[in-house]
N, C-alpha and C positions, 0 to 999 in steps of 0.2 A: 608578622608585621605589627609593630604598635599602632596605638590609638593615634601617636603626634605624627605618625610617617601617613596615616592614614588620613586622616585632616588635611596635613601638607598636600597630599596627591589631591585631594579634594578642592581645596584653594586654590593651587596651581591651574587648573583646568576648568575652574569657575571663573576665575580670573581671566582665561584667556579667551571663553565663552563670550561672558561679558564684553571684553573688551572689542572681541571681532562684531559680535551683535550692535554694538554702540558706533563703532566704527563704518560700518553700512548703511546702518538707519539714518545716521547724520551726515554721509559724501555721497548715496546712492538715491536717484530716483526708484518708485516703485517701477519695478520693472525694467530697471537698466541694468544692463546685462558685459561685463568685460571677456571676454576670452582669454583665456590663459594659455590653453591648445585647444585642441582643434575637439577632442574629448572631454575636455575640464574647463566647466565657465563659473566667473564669478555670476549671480542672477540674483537681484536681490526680489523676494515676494515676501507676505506676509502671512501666516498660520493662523487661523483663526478658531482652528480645534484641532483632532488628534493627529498622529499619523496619517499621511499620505493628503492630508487635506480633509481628513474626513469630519461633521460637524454634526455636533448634539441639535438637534432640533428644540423649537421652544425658545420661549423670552428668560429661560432659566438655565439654559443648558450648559453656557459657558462657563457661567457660576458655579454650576454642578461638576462640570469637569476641573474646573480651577481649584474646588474644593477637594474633591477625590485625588487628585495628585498631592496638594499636601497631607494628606492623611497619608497617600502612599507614602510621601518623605520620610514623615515618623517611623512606620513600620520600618520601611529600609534602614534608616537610622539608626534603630533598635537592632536588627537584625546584623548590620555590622559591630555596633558596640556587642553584641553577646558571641558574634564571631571569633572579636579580638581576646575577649575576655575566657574563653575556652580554648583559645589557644587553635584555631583552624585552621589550614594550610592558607598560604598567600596567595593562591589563585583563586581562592571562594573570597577573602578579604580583597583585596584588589578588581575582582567583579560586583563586589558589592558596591565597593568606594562609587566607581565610574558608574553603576549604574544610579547611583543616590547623584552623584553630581550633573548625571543629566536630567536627573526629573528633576532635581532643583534650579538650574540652569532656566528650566523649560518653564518654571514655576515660577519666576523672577520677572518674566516676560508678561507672563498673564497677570500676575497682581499689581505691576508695576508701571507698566509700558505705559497703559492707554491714559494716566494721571501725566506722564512724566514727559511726553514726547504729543505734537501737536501731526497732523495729517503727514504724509509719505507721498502722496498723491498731486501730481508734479510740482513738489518742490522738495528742497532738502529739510528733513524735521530737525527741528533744533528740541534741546534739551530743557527741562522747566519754565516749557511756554504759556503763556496767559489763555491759549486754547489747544489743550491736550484735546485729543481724539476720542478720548472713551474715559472710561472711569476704572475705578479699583477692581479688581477682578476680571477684567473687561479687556483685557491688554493682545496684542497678538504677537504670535510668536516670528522672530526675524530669523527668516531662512535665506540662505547664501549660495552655499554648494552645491553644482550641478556636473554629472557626468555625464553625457550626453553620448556614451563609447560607438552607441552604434545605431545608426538610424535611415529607418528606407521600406519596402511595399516589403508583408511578410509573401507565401511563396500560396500560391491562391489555391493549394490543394490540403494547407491546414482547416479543421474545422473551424467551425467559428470564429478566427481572425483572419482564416487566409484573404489576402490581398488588400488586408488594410495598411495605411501607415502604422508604423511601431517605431519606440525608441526604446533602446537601451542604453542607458539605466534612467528611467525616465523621474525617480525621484527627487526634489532640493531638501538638503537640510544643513544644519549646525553645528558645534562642537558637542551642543550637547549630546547630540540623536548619536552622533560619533560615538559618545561616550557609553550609551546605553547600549549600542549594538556591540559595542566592544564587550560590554560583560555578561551580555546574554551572550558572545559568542565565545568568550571564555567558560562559562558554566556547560553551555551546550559540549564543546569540542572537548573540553578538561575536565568534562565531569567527575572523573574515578580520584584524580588529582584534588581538586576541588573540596572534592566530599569525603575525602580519605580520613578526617580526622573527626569529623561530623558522628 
């Protein structure tokens, strides 16, 4: 794959990122929630650190993590321009692309968001308001998708969770996270593929 097919993949699905994130944040209350079926709901929440909701502790942490992902950019970055540039098969190209465009996707939200868009918190945030919510760096991440497949008391003779509530699949997330899981699960499943030219 080239460098230009490579960008294009990249813009496309930054684009479309963007566009669903913007599209939520400005028609959805925090926490309003559409069904689509009965296992797929629109949810709109906000991220305010890594994965699964998890947060840096500290008056610096977000900084920190806001900073570390752009540095991961670069690297990534870097790691696909030397991909293309040696000529690597398209499944390690095309895993890197998606995974560079969802840590930037994810990065866009955090440096951008809390300057650009004013509170979520019953009402609808409009876009370059005279009272954004946070600052630069500061931003949280707009998560949407939720599968909800299965949900009910586990079976009371599991350890440690039997007889609690559980859901499956209990995470929300975006096109971005789409994007990264997609290429770690390209890397993981296609490895020999992948890495055959490496």
């Amino acid at each position: 794959m080239s460098l230009q097919r490579a960008y294009l993949l990249i813009f496309i699905l930054l684009l479309v990122d963007q566009a669903s994130k913007i599209y939520i944040k400005t028609n959805f209350l925090l926490g309003q929630e559409v069904e689509v079926f009965s296992w797929f709901k629109i949810l709109f929440i906000e991220n305010e650190g890594m994965a699964w909701g998890v947060r840096i502790p500290g008056a610096y942490g977000k900084l920190f993590l806001t900073l570390f992902r752009i540095g991961a950019v670069v690297g990534i970055g870097y790691w696909l321009w030397d991909s293309i540039k040696k000529k690597s098969s398209n499944y390690l190209v095309v895993a890197i692309a998606l995974i560079l465009v969802g840590a930037f996707g994810n990065i866009l939200d955090s440096v951008f968001y809390g300057v650009v868009f004013n509170d979520s918190h019953q009402q609808l945030a409009t876009a370059f308001s005279d009272q954004p919510y946070g600052t630069w760096f500061h931003g949280k991440v707009v998560d949407m998708f939720y599968f909800p497949i299965w949900h009910g008391n586990l079976p009371s003779w599991l350890p440690i969770w039997g007889g609690k509530e559980f859901t499956f699949f209990n995470a929300i997330f975006n096109v971005a996270d789409m994007a990264i899981s997609t290429g770690v699960g390209i890397l993981i499943f296609f490895n020999k593929k992948a890495f055959q030219n490496s």
